[in-house]
N, C-alpha and C positions, 0 to 999 in steps of 0.2 A: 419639702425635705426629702431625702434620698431615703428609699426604701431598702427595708434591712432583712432579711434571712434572718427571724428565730430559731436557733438550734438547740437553746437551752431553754431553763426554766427555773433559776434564781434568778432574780433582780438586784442592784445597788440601790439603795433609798438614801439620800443626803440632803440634810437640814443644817443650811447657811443661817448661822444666827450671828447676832452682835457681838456674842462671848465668844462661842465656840463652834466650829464642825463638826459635825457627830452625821458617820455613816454605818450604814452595817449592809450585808450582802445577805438576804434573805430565800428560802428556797420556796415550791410553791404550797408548803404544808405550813408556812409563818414560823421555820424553826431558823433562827440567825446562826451563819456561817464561818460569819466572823466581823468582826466591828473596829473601827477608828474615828477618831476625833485628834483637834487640835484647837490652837486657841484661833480664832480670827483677826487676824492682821487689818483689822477696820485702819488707824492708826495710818496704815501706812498707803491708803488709795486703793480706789476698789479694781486697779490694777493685781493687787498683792492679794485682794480678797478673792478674785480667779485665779493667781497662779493656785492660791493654797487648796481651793476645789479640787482645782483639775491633779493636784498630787495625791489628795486625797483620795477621787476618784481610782486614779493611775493601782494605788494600793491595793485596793477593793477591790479592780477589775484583774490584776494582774494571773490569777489563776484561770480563767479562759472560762469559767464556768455560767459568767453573766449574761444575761439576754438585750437587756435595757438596763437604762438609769434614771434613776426620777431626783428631781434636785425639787426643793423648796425653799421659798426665801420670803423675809417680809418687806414689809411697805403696799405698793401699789402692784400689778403682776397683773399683766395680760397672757395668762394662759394659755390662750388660740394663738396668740402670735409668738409667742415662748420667748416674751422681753420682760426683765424686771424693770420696771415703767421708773418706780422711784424708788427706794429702800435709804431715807435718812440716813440711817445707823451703819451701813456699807458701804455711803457712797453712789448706788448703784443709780445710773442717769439713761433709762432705755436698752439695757446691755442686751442683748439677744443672748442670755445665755442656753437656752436650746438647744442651738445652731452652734455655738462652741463646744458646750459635751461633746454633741454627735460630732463633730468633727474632729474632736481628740478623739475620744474611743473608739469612732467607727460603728458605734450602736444607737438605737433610736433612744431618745431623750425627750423625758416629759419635763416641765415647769411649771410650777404653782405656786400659790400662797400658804407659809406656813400655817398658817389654822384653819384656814377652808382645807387642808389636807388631814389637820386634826379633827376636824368639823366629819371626816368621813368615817375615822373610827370611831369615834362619839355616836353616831348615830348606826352604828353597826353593832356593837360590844357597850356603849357608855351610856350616861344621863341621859341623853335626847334619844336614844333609840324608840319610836314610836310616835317622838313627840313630832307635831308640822311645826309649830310658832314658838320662835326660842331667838335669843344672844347668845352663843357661846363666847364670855372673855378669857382671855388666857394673858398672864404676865408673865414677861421674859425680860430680858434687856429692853423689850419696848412694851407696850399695852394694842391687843387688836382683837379685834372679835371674827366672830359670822354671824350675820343676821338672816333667819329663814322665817318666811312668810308662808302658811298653809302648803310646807314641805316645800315652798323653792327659795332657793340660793342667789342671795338680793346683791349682786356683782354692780349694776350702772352701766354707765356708759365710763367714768371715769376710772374704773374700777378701784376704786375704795372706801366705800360705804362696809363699817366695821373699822375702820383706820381710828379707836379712841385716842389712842394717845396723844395722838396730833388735835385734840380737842382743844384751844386756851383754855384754862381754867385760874390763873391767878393773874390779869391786867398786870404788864411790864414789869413780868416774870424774869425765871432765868432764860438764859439763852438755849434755845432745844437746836439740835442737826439739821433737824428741816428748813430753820430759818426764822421763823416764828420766838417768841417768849412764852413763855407759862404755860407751855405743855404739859399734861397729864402726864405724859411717859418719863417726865423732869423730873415728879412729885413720888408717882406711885408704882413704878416698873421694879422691877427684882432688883438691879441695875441702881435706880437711882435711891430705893432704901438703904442699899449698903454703904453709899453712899456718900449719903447725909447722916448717917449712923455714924461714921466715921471722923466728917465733918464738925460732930456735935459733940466730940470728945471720943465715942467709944472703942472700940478694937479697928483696926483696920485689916483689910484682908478676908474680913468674914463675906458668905454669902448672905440673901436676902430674908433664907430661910433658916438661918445660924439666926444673926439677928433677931428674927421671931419668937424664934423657938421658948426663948422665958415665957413670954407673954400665954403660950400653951401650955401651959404647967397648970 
């Protein structure tokens, strides 16, 4: 990749999820600059899912003050080669998105997996700071971990070990993104509780954590 002249010292951080984009442009003290989001055009091909990036980026960056951009996405993410391998829930089939930031914005561009990039703050500021041997799970629209073994980061060769939700867990189940039946991420993702909440009579519209919320009283 084409090397870049850092002249500043905020970054764009953006987190491609199943629901929503959500970016913010941070300086190097961690005080945000200013922030967007939108929903994700899953829906419409993961064609629609990089226009909607790359505008959101475009937003972010448009005051000149950015250095770099760091994108995160889930599913599958080979990191070194800056390709979203597989991502279900967007579509995504080997996209180099990398190689597309930098080449719209003109700035160097990181790619990774949404919660091996939570997996970093967590173990900086959160639960596992200190710890070597842990799962971190996180529920979103999908279900995915990191798994660390005596403080290393258990990637593969396939790169998705921590990919739950893609687990079967109910024999010719529903139909999951990926292809498969009776996925975990069907049953218990944010995503699919609101769901089936809705499905089962109750309100529609709510989130995973509205839904809950009685049950925490």
């Amino acid at each position: 990749m084409e090397q870049h002249r850092v002249t500043h010292r905020a970054v764009a951080a953006v987190d491609v999820g199943g629901t929503t984009i959500k970016g913010a442009v941070v300086d190097a003290g961690g005080v945000f600059l200013r922030e967007r989001s939108r929903r994700t055009p899953a829906a419409d091909g993961p064609d629609a899912v990089v226009g909607a990036l790359l505008e959101l980026i475009g937003e972010l960056t448009s005051d000149g003050d950015v250095a770099a951009v760091g994108v995160v996405v889930p599913g599958a993410v080979d990191a070194e080669a800056g390709r979203a391998v597989f991502s279900a829930n967007l579509g995504f089939r080997g996209e180099p998105l990398r190689e597309i930031v930098a080449e719209a914005t003109g700035l160097p561009a990181l790619l990774e997996h949404d919660v091996r990039a939570a997996d970093v703050a967590e173990r900086e500021v959160g639960a596992t700071a200190g710890v070597d041997d842990y799962v971190l799970a996180v529920i979103g629209t999908g279900i995915a971990a990191v798994i660390r073994t005596g403080g290393t980061l258990v990637v593969g060769s396939t790169k998705v070990p921590g990919e739950l939700g893609h687990i079967p867990v109910w024999p010719g189940g529903e139909q999951c993104s990926c292809g498969q039946r009776g996925c975990l991420e069907r049953y218990a993702s944010a995503a699919a509780i609101a769901r089936r909440y809705a499905e089962a009579g109750g309100e529609s519209g709510l989130s995973a954590v509205e839904v809950i919320a009685p049950c925490r009283r």
